[in-house]
C-alpha positions in Angstrom: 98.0 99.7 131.8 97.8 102.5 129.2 101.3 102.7 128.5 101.6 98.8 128.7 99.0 98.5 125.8 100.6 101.9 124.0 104.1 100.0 124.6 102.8 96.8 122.6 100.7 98.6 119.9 104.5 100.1 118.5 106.1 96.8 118.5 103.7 95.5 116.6 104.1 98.1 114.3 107.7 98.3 114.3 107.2 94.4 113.8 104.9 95.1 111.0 107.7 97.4 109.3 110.2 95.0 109.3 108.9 92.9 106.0 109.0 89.9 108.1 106.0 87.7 109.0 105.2 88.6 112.7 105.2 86.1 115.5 104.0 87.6 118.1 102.5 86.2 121.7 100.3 88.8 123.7 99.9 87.6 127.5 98.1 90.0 129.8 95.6 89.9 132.9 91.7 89.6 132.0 91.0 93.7 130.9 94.3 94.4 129.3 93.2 94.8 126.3 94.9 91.9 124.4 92.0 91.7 122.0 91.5 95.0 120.8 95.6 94.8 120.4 95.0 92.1 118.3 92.3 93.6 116.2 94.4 96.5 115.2 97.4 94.9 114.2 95.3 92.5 112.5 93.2 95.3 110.8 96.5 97.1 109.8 98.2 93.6 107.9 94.7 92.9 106.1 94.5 96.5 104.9 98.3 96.4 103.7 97.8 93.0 102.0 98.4 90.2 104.3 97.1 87.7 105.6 95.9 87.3 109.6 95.7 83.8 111.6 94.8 84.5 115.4 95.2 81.2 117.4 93.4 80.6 120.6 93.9 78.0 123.4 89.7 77.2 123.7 87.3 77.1 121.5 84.9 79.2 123.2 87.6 81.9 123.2 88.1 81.1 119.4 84.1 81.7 118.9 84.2 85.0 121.1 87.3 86.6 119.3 85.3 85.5 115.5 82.4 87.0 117.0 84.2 90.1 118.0 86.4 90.2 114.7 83.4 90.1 112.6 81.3 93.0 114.4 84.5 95.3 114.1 85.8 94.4 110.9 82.2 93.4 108.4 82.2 97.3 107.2 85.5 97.0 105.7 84.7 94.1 103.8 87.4 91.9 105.5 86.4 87.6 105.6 87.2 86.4 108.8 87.0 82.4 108.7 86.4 80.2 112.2 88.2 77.1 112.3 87.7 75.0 115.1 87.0 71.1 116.8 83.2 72.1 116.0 83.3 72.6 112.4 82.6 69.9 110.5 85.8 68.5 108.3 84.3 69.9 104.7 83.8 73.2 106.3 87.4 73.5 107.6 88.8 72.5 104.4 86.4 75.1 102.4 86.7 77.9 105.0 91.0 77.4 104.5 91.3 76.8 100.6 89.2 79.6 100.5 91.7 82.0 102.7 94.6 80.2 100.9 93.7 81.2 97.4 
């Protein structure tokens, strides 16, 4: 499992070298460690000037992975934005032109 998750971090960052936008799916059994994969590599394009969207397929998984974004990444001063079915239409346009612009 160690070298799976070691094997996927240096994609990603031979991904991120390439100066192409990343599209990348990460599948794993519960305990891999997909999130914390995804919070580095998302850490690593915010702090070289990008931008980060992480899609999920729930919302309750969407709400858990905004939770978990925010504790990790609020001392670095990143904005991490929650779009989902339960935000109101204003909201999801504000939170988005906001990230946009």
């Amino acid at each position: 499992q160690v070298n799976e998750k070691t094997k996927e971090l240096q994609n990603i960052n031979k991904d991120l070298k390439s100066g192409h936008p990343m599209d990348r799916l990460i599948c794993g059994d519960v305990g891999f460690g997909k999130t914390e994969i995804a919070i580095r590599a998302a850490f690593k394009s915010v702090i070289n000037g990008y931008q980060v969207m992480i899609l999920c397929p729930t919302t309750i998984l969407s709400q858990q992975h905004f939770d978990t974004f925010s504790q990790r990444l609020s001392q670095f001063g990143i904005k991490i934005c929650l779009v989902n079915r339960f935000r109101d239409e204003e909201n999801k346009y504000i939170y988005v032109y906001s990230v946009a612009f």
